[in-house]
C-alpha positions as CSV (number, residue, x, y, z in Angstrom):
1,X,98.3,-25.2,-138.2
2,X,95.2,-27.2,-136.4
3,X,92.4,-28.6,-138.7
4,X,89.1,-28.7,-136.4
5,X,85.5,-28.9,-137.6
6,X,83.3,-26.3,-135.4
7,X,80.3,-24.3,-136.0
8,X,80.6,-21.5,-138.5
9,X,78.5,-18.7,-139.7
10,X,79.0,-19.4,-143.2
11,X,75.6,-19.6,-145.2
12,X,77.2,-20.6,-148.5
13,X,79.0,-22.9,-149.7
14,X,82.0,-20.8,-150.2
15,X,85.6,-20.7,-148.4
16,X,85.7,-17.3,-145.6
17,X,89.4,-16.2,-144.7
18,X,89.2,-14.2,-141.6
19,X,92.2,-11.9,-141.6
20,X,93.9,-9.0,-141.1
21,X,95.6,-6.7,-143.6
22,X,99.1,-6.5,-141.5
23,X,99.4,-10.2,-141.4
24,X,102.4,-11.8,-143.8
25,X,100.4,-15.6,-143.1
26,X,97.5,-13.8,-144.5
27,X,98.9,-12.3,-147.2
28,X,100.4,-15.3,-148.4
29,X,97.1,-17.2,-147.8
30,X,95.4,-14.7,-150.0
31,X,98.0,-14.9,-153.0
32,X,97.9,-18.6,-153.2
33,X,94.2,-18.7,-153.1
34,X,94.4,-16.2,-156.0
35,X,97.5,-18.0,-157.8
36,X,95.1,-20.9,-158.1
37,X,92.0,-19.3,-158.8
38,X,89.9,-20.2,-156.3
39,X,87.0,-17.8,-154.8
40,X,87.1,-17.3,-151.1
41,X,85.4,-14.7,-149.4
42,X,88.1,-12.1,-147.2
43,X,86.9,-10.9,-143.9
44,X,89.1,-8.3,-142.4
45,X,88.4,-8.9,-138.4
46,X,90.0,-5.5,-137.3
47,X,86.8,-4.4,-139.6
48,X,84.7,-7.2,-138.3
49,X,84.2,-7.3,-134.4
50,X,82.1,-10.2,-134.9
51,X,84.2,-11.6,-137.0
52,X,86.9,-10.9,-134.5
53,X,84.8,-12.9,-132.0
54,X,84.5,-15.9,-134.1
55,X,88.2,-16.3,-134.9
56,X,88.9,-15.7,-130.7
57,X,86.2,-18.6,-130.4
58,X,87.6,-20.4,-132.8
59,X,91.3,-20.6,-132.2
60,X,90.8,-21.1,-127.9
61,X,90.4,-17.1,-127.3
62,X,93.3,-16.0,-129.8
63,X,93.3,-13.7,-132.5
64,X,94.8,-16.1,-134.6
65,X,94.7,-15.8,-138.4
66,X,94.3,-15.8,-140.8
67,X,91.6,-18.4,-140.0
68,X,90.2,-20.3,-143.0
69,X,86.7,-22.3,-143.4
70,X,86.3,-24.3,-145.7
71,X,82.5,-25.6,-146.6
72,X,82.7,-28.3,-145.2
73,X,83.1,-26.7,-141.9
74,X,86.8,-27.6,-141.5
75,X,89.2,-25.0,-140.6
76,X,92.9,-24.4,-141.1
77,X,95.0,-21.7,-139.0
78,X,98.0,-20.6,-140.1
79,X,98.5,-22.8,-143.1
80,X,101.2,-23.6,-145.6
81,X,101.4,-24.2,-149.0
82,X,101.5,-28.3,-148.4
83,X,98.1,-27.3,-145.8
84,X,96.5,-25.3,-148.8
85,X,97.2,-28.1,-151.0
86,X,95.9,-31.4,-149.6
87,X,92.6,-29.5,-149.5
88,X,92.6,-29.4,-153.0
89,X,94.4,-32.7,-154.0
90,X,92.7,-31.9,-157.7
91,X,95.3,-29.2,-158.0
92,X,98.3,-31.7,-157.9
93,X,96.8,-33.6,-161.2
């Protein structure tokens, strides 16, 4: 659950979950992005080798996901609902 701003390969201004399809963290990620309607794009890094490597790079040579950048080049790892949440403080209005 580490928040640090780093270089992405994003090109939009659109959240990227990098993931994996076995991962319960993930799959809860993914549901309360959908249960709140907002668009992410999913990147499957077993699919993905360079995704893979950008996750490793990003998380201090682990695999760790799911790995979520946001546009403004934060990142959460392995978040929680309250995590999710203060990125979208609009949602608790």
């Amino acid at each position: 659950m580490s928040e640090a701003n780093v270089e992405t390969p994003q090109t939009e201004k659109k959240i990227t979950m990098y993931a994996t399809t076995w991962c319960g963290d993930c799959r809860f990620a993914k549901r309360w992005f959908d249960s709140h309607g907002i668009a992410y794009d999913y990147i499957n890094i077993e699919e993905n080798e360079q995704a893979a490597d950008y996750v490793t790079k990003v998380n201090g040579g682990s695999r760790t996901v799911p790995t979520i950048v946001f546009p403004d080049g934060s990142v959460l790892v392995e978040p929680n609902a309250r995590d999710l949440s203060a990125k979208f403080p609009e949602l608790a209005k």
